[in-house]
N, C-alpha and C positions, 0 to 999 in steps of 0.2 A: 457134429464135432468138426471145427477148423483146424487149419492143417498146421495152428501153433500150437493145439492138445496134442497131437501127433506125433512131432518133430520134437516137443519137449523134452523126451527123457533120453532122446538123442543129443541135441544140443547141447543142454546143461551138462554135459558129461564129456565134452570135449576136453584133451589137454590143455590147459595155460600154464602160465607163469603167474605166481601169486605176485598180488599187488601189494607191494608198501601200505602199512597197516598207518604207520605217520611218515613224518620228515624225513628224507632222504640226505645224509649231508653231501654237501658239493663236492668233496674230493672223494666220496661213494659211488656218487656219479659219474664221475671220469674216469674212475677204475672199472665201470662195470664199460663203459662207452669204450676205453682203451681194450679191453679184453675181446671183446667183441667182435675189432676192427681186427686185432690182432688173426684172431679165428676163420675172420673171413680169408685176409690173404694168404691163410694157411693151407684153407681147405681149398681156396680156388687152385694151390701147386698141386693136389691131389689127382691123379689120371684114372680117368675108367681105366677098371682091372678088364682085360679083354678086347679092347678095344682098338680098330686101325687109326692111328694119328694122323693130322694132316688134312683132312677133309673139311669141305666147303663150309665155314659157317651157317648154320640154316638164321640163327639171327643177323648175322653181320655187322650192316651198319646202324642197327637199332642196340649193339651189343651197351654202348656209354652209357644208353640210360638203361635195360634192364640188367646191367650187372652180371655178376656171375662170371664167369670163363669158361670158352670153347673148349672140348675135352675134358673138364673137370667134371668133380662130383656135382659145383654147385651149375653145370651145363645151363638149367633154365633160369635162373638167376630170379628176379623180381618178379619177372613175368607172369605165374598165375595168381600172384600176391596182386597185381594189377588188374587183369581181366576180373578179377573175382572181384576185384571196386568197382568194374565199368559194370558188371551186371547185376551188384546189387546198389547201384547207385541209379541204373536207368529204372528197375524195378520200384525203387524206392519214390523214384521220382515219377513216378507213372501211378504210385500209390495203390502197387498191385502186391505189397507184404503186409501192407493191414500193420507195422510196427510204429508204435511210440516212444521216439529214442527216450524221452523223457520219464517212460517207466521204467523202474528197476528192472522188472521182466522179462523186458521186452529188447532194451537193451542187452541181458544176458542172452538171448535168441540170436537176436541181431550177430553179435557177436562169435554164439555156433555157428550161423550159419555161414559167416566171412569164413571161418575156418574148415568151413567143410568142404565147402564151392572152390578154398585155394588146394584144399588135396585132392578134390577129382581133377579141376584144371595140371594138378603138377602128372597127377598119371595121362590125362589127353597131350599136355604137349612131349611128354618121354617117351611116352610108346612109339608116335609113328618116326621118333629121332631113332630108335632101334630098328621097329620092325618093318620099317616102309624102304627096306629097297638100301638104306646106308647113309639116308642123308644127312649130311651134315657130317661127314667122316665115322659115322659108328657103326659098319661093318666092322664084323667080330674077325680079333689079328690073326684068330686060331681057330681051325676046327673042332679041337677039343680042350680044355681047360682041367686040369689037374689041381682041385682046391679041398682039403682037410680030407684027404683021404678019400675023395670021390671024383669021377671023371663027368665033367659035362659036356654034350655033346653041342654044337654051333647054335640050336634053338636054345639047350642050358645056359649058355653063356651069353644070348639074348638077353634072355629073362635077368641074368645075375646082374648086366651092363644096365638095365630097365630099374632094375631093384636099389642102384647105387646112386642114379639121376635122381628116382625120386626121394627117395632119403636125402641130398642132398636139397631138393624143393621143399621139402619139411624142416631140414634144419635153417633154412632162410627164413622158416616163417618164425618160427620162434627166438630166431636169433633178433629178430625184428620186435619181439614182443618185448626180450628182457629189455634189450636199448628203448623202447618207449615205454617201458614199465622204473627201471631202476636208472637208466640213464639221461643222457643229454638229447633231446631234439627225439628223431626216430630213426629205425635201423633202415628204413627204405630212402632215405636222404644220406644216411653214414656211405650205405654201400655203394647207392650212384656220386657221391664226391669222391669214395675213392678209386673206385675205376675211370674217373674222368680224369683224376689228376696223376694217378699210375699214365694213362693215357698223352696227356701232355707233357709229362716231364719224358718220355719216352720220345716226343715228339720234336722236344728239343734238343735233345741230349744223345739220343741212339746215333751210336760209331757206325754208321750206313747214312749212304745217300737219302734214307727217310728222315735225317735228323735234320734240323735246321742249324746248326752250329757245325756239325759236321759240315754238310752240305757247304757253306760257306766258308769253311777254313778249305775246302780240296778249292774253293773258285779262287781264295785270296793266293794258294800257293803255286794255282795252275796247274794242281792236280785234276781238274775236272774240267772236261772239252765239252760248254754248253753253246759254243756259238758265238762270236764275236757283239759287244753291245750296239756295235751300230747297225744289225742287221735284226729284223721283226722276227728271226724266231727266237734267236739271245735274249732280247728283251723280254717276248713273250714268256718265254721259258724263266726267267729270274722272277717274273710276276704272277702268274698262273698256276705254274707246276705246283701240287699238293705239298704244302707245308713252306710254301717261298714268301713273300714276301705280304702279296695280300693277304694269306692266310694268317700272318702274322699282325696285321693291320688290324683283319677283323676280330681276330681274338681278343687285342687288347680295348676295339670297343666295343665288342661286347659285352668288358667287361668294364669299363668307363657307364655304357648306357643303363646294364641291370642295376650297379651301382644307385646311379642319379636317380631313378625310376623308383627305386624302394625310400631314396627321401623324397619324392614328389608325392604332396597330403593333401588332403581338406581335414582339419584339426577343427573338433565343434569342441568349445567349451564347456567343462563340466567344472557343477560346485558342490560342497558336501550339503545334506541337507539337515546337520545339526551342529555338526561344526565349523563356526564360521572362520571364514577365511581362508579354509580347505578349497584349494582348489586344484583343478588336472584339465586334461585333454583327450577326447577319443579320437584318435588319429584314422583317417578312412584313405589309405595310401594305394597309389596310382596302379599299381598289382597287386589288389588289393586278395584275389583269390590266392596268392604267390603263383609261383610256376609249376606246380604238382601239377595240376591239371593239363598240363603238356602231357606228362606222363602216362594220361590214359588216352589221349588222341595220338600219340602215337604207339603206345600199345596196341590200340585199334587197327592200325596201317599194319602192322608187324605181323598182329593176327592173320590181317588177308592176304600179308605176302607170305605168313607159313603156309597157308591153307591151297595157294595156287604151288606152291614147291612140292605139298603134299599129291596131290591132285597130278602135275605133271611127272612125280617118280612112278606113279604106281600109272600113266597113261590115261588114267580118264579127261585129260585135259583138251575139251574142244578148241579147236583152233580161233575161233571168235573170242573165246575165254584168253586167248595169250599163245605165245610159243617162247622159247628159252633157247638162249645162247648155252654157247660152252661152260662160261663162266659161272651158270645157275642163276641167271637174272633174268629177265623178262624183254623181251625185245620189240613185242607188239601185242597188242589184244586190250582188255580191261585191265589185268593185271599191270603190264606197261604203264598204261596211262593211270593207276592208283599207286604205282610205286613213289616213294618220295624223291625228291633232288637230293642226291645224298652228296653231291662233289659240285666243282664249274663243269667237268667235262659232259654231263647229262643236260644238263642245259644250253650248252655253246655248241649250236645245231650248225656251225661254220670248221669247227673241229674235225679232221682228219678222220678220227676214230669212232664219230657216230656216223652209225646207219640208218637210220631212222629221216625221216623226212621233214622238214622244218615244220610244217604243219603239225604232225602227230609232236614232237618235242614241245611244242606250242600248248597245245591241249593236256597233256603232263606236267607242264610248270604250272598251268592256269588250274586244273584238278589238284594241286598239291598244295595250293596257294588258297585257294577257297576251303579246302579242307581245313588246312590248319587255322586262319583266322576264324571261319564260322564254328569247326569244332573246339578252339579256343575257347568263344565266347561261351557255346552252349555250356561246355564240361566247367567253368569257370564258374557260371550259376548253377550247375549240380553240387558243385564244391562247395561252395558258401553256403547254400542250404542244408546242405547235409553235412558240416561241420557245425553247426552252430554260432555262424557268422551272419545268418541274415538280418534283415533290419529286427525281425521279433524277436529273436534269440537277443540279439544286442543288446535290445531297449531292456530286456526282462536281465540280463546280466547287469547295467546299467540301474537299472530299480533296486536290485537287491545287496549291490553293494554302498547305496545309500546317496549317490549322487544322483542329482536332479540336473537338465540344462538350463542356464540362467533365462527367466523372462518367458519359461512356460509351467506349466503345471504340472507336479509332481504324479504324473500318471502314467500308466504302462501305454497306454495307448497313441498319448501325446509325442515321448519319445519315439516311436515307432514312424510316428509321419514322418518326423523329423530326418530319421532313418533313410528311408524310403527315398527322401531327396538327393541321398547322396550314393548309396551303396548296390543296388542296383545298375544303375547310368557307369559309375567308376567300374563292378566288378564285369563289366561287358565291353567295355573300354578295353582296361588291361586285358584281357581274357584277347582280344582282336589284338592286340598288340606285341603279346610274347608271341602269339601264330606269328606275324609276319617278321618278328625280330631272326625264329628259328628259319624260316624259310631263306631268308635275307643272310644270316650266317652258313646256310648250308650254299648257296647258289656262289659264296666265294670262297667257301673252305677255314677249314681252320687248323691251327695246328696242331697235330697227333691225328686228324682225321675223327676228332669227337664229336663232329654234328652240332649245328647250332643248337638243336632242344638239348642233348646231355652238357654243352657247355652253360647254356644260359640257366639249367636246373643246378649246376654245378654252384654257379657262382651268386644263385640266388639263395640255397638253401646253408651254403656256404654263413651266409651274411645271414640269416636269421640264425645261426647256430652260433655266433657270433655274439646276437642281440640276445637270447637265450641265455647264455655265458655271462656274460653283464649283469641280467637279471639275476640269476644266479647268486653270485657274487653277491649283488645286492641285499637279497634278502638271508646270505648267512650271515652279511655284515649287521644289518639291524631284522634280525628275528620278527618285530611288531607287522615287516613290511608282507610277510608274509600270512599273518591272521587278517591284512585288509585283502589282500589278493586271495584271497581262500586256500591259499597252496598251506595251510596246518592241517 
């Protein structure tokens, strides 16, 4: 017996959200997509009941892209909804689940098991945020907690602190499933646009010296003593400093470049094969996995910087392995050198405030830099293949909606070469190319402090949600457009 008779009557019996039995109409969609959004930034103002405020982020500067909020119920955000992709995506792709997404079955399995891999991951990353010593500020505010008539005592109010994260990890999952079941795009793209752009408009806008508008209204009034312009550290300081001017620079091309990126194509010609004159385009564009695949390469990173935070609260951390500043960040070892460039000041090994020695700084950008373009690339082809974008999935979607490529043969197989020429080479391209675009926007900042990967997933998933929308539109305007695109 395999271990799919097994797990079977596990699986099948996991919660969902039922699926639209037909057509969703377009403003059904938006209201379930608005509700959603609405719920998220509800429950992120929700505070652990019990808990001390004010402590160290244990995600930090990975917070843009897995969502969520610090102190809140929704605490771990995206995060096991991710690891649970990266491990049944490596698994998949190693072809050690034995699953055929293309069976009804199998695909129901599939789909347990995502669900069940993201509720043990949301109880592994909650617990050691409780029980490991405080990290991340959630030592308990009280020794004992007075709730419905019963007193708990500092390990109760653990557990109750434990109990409310991860409820809060379950409600991300399924709040993800209605928004990709009844809504527009998916709830794991909803939530990383709106902590990114909660993030930037804060960035702009916040009455503190972290705003950029602020910041420049105290220079124009001569409320702010940064140093004369003609002297290198005024200058420096108006160019540099988090959220000034480069920051401002590379925000807006980064989002000039994802922009142009998502029109740059090779478009193969397609013809109908009984209607003549029918004709279309399959567009095989320049990002062609999109930017999600960021999303589990640095998930990845996240992971092993929780995992050296864990390690050094509770003291098993050998010194070769890293040691840690004040601050909770890593200041030498393996973990150092795998932590990401998250500012300019990590990398400007000429800066006053690093300690570190230009060498080791060296070998940290050059590890963070390899990482993300090769891990780019690889997660890029796991994506594609396990979305149903590779050249065989194409060519067989391609066959059955009745279009041939002009000047070959109307075969599944013929398509597929055809494929082949383009969709690999592009999806390994793009894939190397968002890594160094993130890398490239984190080494000059941006503003709110979003990180080049949650800005550039911002403003990519943005723009399919976008083109989504359009479609949309489209096919409520002429209903017929929607029986050729299968979406009846």
């Amino acid at each position: 017996m395999g271990w799919k008779e097994v797990a079977e009557p596990v699986l099948t019996r996991m919660p969902s959200v039922r699926r639209p039995e037909g057509h969703v109409p377009f403003k059904r969609k938006l209201m379930w997509t608005g509700a959603i959004l609405v719920l998220y930034f509800f429950l992120t103002n929700i505070a652990i009941l019990g808990s001390a405020q004010g402590g160290e982020d244990l995600f930090g500067q990975f917070r843009a892209i897995l969502a969520g909020q610090q102190g809140s119920i929704l605490q771990v955000g995206i995060g096991p909804i991710v690891t649970a992709s990266i491990v049944l995506q490596l698994l998949g792709g190693a072809n050690l689940l034995g699953l055929d997404t293309d069976d009804p079955r199998d695909q129901v399995l599939y789909q347990g098991l995502q669900k069940l891999l993201v509720i043990v991951m949301t109880a592994l990353t909650a617990a050691p945020m409780v029980f490991a010593g405080g990290q991340g500020g959630f030592l308990p505010a009280v020794s004992q907690l007075q709730l419905g008539g019963m007193t708990f005592g500092s390990t109760g109010v653990q557990v109750i602190m434990f109990l409310q994260i991860f409820v809060g990890g379950i409600l991300i999952l399924y709040m993800d499933e209605v928004v990709s079941n009844w809504g527009v795009g998916s709830g794991v793209g909803l939530f990383i646009i709106a902590g990114v752009s909660q993030r930037l408009v804060a960035g702009f806008l916040a009455l503190n010296p972290d705003g950029f508008f602020y910041s420049w209204y105290q220079i124009v009034t001569g409320q702010s003593d940064i140093g004369s312009l003609a002297t290198s550290d005024g200058l420096y300081s108006l160019l540099v400093t988090e959220g000034q001017i480069i920051a401002l620079l590379t925000t807006v091309l980064i989002f000039a470049i994802v922009v142009y990126a998502e029109s740059v194509r090779v478009e193969i010609p397609l013809s109908h094969s009984r209607v003549k004159g029918a004709r279309g385009r399959f567009p095989v564009k320049l990002i062609y996995a999109s930017v999600l695949p960021m999303i589990l390469v640095r998930a990845l990173q996240a992971n092993i910087q929780f995992l050296g935070q864990i390690l050094n609260s509770q003291g098993w951390l050998p010194t070769w392995l890293g040691q840690y500043g004040s601050n909770g960040q890593p200041v030498s070892g393996f973990f150092y050198y795998t932590a990401p460039i998250y500012r300019p000041e990590d990398w400007m090994w000429w800066d006053p405030g690093v300690t570190q020695e230009t060498w080791q700084v060296l070998i940290r950008l050059s590890v963070d830099l390899t990482f993300m373009v090769l891990g780019g690339a690889i997660f890029a082809v796991f994506w594609v293949e396990t979305t149903g974008m590779g050249p065989d999935s194409t060519a067989e979607q391609i066959q059955n909606s009745g279009m041939q490529i002009p000047g070959f043969r109307q075969n599944v197989g013929v398509v597929e070469k055809v494929m082949e020429r383009y969709i690999p080479q592009v999806t390994v391209i793009g894939g190397a190319l968002v890594g160094l675009l993130a890398v490239w926007a984190n080494m000059l900042g941006t503003i709110g402090g979003v990180t080049g990967t949650g800005l550039l997933l911002a403003v990519s998933i943005t723009y399919k949600l976008y083109e989504e929308i359009a479609e949309e539109q489209m096919m409520e305007m002429h209903p017929m457009m929607r029986q050729m695109f299968g979406k009846e």
